[in-house]
BAFI-3210 file (N, C-alpha, C; in Angstrom, 3 decimals, decimal comma, padded with zeros to 6 digits):
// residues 205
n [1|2|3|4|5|6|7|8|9|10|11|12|13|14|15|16|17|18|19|20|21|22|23|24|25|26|27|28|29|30|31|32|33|34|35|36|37|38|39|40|41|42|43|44|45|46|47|48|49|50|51|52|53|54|55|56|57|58|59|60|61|62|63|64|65|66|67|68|69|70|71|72|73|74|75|76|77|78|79|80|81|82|83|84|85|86|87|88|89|90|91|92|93|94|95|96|97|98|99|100|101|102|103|104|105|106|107|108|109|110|111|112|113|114|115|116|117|118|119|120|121|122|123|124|125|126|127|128|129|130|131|132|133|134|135|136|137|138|139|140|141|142|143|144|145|146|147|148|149|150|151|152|153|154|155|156|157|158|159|160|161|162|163|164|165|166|167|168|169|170|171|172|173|174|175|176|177|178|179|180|181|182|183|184|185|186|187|188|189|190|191|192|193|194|195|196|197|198|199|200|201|202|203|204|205]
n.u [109,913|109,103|108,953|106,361|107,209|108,191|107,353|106,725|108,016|108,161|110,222|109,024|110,723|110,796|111,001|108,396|105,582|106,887|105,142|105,184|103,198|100,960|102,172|102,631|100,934|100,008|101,826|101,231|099,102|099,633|100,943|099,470|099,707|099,146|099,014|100,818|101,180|101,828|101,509|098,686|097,128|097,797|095,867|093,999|092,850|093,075|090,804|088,821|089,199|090,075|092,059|095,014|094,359|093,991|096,461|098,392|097,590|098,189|101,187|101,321|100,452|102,029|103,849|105,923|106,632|105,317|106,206|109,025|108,257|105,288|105,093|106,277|105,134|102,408|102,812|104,048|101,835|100,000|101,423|101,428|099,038|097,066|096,862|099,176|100,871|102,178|103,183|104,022|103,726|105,728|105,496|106,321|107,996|110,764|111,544|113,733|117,264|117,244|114,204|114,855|116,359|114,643|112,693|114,328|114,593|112,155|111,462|113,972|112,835|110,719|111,742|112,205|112,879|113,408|112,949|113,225|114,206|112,530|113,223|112,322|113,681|113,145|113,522|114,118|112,622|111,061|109,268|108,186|106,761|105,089|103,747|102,714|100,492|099,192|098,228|096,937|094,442|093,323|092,943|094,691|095,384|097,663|099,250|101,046|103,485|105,671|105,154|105,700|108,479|109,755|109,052|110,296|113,074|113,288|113,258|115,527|117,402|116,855|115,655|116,577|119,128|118,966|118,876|121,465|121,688|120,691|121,265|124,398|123,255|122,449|119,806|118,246|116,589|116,689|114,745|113,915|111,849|110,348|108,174|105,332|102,233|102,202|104,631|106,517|105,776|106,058|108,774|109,384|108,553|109,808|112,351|111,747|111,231|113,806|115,436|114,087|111,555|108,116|104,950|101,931|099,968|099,905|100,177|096,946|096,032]
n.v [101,063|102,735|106,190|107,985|109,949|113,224|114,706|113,282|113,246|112,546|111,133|109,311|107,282|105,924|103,870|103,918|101,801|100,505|100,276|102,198|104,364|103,191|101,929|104,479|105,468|103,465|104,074|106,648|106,571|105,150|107,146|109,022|111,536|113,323|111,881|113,192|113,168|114,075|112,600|111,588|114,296|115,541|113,987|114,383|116,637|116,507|114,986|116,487|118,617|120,673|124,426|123,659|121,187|121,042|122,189|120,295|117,821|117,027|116,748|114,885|112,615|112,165|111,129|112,828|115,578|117,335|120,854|122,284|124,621|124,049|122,016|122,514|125,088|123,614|121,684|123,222|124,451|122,710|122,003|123,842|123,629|122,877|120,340|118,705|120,049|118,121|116,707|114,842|112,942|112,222|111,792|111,142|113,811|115,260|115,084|115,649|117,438|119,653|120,329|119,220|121,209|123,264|122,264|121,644|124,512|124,902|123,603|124,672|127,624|126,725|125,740|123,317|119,349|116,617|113,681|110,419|109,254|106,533|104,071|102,539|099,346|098,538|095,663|097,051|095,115|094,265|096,661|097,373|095,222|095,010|097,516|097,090|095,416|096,859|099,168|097,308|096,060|098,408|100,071|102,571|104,827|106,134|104,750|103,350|101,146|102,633|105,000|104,023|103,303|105,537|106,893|105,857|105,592|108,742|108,717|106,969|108,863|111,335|111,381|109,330|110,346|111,861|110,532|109,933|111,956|112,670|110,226|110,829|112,753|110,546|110,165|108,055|105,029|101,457|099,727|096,535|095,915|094,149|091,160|090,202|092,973|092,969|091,763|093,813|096,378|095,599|095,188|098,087|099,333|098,099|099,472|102,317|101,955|101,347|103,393|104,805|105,461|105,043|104,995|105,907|103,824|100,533|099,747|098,855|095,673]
n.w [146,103|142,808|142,097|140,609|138,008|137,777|135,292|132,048|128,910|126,299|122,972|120,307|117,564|114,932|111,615|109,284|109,188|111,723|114,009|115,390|115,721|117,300|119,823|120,632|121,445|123,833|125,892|126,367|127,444|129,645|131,071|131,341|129,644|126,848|123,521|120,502|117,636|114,109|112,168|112,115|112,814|110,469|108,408|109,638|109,026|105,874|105,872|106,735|104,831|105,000|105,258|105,834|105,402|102,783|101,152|102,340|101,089|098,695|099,132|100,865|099,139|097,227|098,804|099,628|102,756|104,656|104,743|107,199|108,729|108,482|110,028|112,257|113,257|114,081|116,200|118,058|118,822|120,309|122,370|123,572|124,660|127,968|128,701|127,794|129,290|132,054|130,229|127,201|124,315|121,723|118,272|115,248|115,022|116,523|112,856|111,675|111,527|111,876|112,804|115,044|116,231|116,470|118,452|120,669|121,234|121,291|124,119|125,999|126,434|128,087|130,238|130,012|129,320|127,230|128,481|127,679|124,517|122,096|120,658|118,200|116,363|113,246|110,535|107,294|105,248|106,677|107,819|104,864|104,621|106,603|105,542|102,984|104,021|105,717|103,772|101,600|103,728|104,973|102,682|101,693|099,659|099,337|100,100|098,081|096,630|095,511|097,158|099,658|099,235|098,940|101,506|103,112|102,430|102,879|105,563|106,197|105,460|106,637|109,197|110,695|111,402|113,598|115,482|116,422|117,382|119,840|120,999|121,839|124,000|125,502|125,986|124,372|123,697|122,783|121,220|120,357|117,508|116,300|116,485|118,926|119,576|122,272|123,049|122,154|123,465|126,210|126,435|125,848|127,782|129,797|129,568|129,988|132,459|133,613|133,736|135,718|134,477|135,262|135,202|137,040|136,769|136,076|132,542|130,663|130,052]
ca.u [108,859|109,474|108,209|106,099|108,251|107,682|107,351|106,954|108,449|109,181|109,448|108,794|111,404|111,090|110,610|106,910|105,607|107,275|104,736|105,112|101,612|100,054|103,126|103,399|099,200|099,974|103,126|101,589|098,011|099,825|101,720|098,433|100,127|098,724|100,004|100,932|100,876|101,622|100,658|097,470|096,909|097,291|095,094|092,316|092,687|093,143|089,786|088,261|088,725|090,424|092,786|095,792|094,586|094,188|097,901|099,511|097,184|099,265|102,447|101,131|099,907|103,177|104,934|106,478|106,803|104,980|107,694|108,992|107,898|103,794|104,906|106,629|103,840|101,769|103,685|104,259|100,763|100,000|102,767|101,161|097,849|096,712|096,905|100,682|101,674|102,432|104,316|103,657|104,563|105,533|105,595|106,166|108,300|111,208|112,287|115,167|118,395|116,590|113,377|115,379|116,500|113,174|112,316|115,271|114,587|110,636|111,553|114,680|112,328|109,685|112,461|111,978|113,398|113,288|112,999|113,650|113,378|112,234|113,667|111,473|114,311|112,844|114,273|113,758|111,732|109,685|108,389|107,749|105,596|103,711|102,819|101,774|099,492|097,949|097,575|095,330|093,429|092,716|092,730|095,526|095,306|098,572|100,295|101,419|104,454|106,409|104,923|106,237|109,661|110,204|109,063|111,364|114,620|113,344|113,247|116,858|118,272|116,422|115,376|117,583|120,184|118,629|119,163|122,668|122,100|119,663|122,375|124,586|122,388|122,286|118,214|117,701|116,357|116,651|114,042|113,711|110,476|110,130|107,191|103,587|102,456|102,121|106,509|107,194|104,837|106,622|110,294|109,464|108,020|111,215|113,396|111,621|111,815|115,713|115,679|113,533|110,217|107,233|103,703|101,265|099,296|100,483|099,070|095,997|096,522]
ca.v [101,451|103,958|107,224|108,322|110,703|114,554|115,027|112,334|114,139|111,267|110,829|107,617|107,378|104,593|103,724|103,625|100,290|099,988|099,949|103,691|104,461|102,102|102,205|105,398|106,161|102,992|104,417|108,115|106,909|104,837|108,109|110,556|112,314|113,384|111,334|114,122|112,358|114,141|112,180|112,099|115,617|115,840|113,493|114,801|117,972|116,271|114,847|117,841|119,517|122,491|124,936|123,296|119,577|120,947|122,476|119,017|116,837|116,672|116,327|113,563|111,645|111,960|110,292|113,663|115,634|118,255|121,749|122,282|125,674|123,991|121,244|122,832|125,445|122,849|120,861|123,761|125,070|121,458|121,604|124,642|123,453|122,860|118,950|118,632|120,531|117,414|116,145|114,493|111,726|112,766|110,896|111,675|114,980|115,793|114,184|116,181|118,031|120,906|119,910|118,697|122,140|124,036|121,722|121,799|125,777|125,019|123,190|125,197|128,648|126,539|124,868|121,520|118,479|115,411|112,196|109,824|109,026|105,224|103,789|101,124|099,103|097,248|096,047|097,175|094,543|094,208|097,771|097,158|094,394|095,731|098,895|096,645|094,482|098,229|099,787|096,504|096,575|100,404|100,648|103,848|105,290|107,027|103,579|102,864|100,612|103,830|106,068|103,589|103,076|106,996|107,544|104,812|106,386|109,865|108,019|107,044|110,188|112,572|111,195|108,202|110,857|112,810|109,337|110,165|113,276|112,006|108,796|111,789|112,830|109,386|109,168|106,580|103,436|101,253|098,683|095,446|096,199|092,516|090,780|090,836|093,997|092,659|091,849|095,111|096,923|094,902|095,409|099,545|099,797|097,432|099,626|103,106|101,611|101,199|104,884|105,398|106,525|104,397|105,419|105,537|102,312|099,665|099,701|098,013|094,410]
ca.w [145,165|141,912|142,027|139,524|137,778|137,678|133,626|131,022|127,791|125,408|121,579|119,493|117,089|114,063|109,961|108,937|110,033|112,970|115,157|116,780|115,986|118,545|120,779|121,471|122,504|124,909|126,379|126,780|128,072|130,724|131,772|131,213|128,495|125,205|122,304|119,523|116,201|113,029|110,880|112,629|112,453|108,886|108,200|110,221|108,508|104,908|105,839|107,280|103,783|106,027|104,634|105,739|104,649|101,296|101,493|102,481|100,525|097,618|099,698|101,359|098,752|096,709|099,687|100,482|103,835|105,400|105,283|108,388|109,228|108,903|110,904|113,349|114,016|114,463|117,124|119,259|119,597|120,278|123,255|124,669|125,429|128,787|128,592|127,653|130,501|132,804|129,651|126,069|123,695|120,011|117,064|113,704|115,276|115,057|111,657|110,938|112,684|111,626|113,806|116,584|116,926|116,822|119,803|121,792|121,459|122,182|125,434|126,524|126,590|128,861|130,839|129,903|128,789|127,361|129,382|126,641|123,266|122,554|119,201|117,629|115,631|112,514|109,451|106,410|104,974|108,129|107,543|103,764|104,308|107,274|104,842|102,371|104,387|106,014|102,194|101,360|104,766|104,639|101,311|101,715|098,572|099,983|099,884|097,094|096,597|095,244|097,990|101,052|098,985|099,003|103,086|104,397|101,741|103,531|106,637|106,048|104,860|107,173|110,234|111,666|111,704|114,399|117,195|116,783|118,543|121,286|121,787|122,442|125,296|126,665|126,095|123,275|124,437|121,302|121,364|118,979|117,146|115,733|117,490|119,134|120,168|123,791|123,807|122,036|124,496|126,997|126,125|125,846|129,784|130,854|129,065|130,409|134,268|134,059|133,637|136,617|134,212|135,734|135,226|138,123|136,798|135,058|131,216|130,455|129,393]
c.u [109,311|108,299|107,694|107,102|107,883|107,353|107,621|107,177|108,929|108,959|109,849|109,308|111,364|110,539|108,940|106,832|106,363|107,023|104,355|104,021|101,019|101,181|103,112|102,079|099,428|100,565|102,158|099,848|098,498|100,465|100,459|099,058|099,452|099,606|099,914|101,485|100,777|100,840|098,837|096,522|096,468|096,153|094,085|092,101|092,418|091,404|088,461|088,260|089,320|091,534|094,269|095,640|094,762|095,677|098,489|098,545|098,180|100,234|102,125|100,740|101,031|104,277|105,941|106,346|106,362|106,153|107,624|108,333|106,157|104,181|105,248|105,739|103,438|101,985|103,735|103,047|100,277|100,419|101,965|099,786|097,870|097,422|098,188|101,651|102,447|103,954|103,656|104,556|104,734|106,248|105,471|107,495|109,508|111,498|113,283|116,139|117,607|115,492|113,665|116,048|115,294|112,634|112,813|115,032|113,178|110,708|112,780|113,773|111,339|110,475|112,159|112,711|113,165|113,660|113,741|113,218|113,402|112,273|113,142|112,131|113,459|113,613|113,510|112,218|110,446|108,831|107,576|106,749|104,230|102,547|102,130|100,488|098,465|097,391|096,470|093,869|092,860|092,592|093,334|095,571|097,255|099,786|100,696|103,198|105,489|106,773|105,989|107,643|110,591|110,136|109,892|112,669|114,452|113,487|114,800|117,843|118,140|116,667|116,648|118,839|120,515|118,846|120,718|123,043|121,354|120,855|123,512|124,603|122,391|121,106|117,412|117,661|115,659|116,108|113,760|112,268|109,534|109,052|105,924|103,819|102,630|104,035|106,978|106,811|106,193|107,907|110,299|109,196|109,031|112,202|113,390|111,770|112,719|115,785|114,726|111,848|109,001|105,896|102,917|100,783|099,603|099,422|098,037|096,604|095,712]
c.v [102,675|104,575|107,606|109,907|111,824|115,132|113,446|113,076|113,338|111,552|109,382|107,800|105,685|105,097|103,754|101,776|099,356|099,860|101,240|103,826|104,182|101,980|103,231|105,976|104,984|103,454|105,394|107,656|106,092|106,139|109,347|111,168|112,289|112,812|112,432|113,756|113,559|114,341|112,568|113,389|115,882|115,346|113,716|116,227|117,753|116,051|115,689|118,384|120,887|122,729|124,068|122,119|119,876|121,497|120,795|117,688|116,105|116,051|114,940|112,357|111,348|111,506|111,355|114,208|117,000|119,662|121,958|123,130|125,121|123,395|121,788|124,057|124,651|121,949|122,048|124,526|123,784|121,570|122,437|124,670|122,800|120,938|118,435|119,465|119,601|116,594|115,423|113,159|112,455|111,874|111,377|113,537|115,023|114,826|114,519|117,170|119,536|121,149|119,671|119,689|122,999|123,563|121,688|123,499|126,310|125,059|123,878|126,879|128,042|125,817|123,753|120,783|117,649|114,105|111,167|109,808|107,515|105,174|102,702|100,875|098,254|096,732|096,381|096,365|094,318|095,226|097,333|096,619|094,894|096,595|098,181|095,947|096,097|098,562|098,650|096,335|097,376|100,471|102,062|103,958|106,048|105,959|102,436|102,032|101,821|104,727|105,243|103,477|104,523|107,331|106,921|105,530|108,237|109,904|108,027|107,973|111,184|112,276|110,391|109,294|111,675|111,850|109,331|111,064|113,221|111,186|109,889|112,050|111,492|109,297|108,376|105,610|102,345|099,934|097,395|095,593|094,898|091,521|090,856|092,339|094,044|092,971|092,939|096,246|096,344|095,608|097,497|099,766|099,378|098,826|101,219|102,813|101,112|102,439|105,390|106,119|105,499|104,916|105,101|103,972|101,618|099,419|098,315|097,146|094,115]
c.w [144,368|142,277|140,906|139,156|137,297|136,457|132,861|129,563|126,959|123,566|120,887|118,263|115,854|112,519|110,197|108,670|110,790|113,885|116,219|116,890|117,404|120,058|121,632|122,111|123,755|125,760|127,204|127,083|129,533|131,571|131,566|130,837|127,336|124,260|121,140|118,696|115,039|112,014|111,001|112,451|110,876|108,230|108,510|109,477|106,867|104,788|105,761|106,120|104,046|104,861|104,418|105,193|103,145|100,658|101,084|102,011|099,375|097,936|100,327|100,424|097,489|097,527|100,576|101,753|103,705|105,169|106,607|109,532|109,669|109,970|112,935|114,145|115,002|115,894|118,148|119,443|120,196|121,528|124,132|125,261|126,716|128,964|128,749|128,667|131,558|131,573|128,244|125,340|122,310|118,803|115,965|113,766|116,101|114,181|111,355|112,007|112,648|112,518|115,235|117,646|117,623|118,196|120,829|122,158|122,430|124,074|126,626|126,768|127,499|129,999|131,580|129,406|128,696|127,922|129,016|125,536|122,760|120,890|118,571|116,273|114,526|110,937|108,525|106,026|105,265|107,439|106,190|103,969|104,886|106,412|104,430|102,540|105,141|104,693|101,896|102,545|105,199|103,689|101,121|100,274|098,788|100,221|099,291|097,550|096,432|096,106|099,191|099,938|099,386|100,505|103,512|103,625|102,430|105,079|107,232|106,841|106,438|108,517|111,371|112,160|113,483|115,708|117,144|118,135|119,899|121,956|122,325|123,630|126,070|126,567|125,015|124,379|123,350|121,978|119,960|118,754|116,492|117,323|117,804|119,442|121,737|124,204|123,691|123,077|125,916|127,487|126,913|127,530|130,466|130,729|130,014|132,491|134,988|134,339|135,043|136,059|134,219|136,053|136,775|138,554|135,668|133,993|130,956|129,669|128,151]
res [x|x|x|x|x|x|x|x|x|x|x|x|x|x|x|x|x|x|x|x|x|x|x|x|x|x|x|x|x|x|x|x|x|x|x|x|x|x|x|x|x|x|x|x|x|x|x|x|x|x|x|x|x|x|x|x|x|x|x|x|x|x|x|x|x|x|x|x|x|x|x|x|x|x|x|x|x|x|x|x|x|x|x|x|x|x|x|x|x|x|x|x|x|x|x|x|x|x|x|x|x|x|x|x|x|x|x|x|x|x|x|x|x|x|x|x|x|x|x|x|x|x|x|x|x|x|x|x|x|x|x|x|x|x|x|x|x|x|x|x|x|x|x|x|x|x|x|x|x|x|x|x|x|x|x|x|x|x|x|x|x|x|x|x|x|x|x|x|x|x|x|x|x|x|x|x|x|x|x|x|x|x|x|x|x|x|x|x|x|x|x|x|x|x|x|x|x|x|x|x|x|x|x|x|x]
***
């Protein structure tokens, strides 16, 4: 029998419409971890009307990116609440080599580390379409054909670079993102209980 494992510290690593979203709250409510979402954030704040939504409204709705300094605030007061103490999921964070330091610096001053990081492969196209079929079903004002062409080429550029340096480390666990959510769901729990990281109770079906 696996032991449940002393820290769950993971991050969810993919293009926009690949699925992390929904992935990574299943992942981190089977392990009683807080899912720490970004995007999320912003958005509740964009909504909210708050200081900072009105800040990164613009940026967000021109397809651009958060600067690092808000984001990365944000993320580490986030880290130091009560909740995230046992361990966390993060999505949307880091995006860049630049990010990946700030965090390695977060977690090396609390002496911690990450578990894994879980790579939700899709192609191109895949993503595209997904967006497009969310932008008409939400009605994202925020996803425009232009807007998703520009996050996935920042996507690219910025981000993918940063699973170099994880694969590195040895904790990528590159998952095919093509599928229901049930197989991809699936695939990600096989992939985390090679590694020995096995939640108490197996995720709701």
């Amino acid at each position: 029998m696996t032991a449940q494992p002393e820290s769950a510290r993971f991050l969810i690593v993919g293009p926009q419409g690949s699925g992390k979203g929904t992935q990574g709250v299943v992942v981190a409510q089977a392990f009683g971890v807080p899912a720490v979402s970004t995007g999320d954030v912003f958005r509740a704040n964009i909504a909210g009307d708050t200081e900072l939504g009105k800040q990164v409204k613009s940026i967000v709705e021109a397809g651009d990116l958060v600067p690092d300094e808000l984001t990365s605030a944000l993320v580490r007061d986030r880290l130091e609440q009560a909740d995230a103490a046992p361990g966390f999921l993060l999505d949307g964070y880091p995006r860049n080599l630049g990010q990946v330091a700030d965090l390695d610096a977060f977690l090396v001053s609390r002496s911690e580390a990450l578990d894994a990081v879980i790579e939700l492969s899709v192609p191109r196209e895949e993503s595209i379409a997904r967006l497009r079929k969310r932008a008409v079903d939400q009605g994202r004002s925020d996803d425009t054909e232009e807007v998703i062409e520009n996050r996935l080429a920042i996507y690219e550029k910025e981000t993918a670079p940063i699973l170099g340096v994880y694969r590195e480390r040895g904790l990528v666990l590159e998952i095919d993102g093509l599928g229901t959510l049930d197989e991809v769901t699936a695939r990600i729990f096989a992939a985390l209980a090679e590694r020995g990281l096995v939640p108490a109770a197996a995720p709701a079906e």
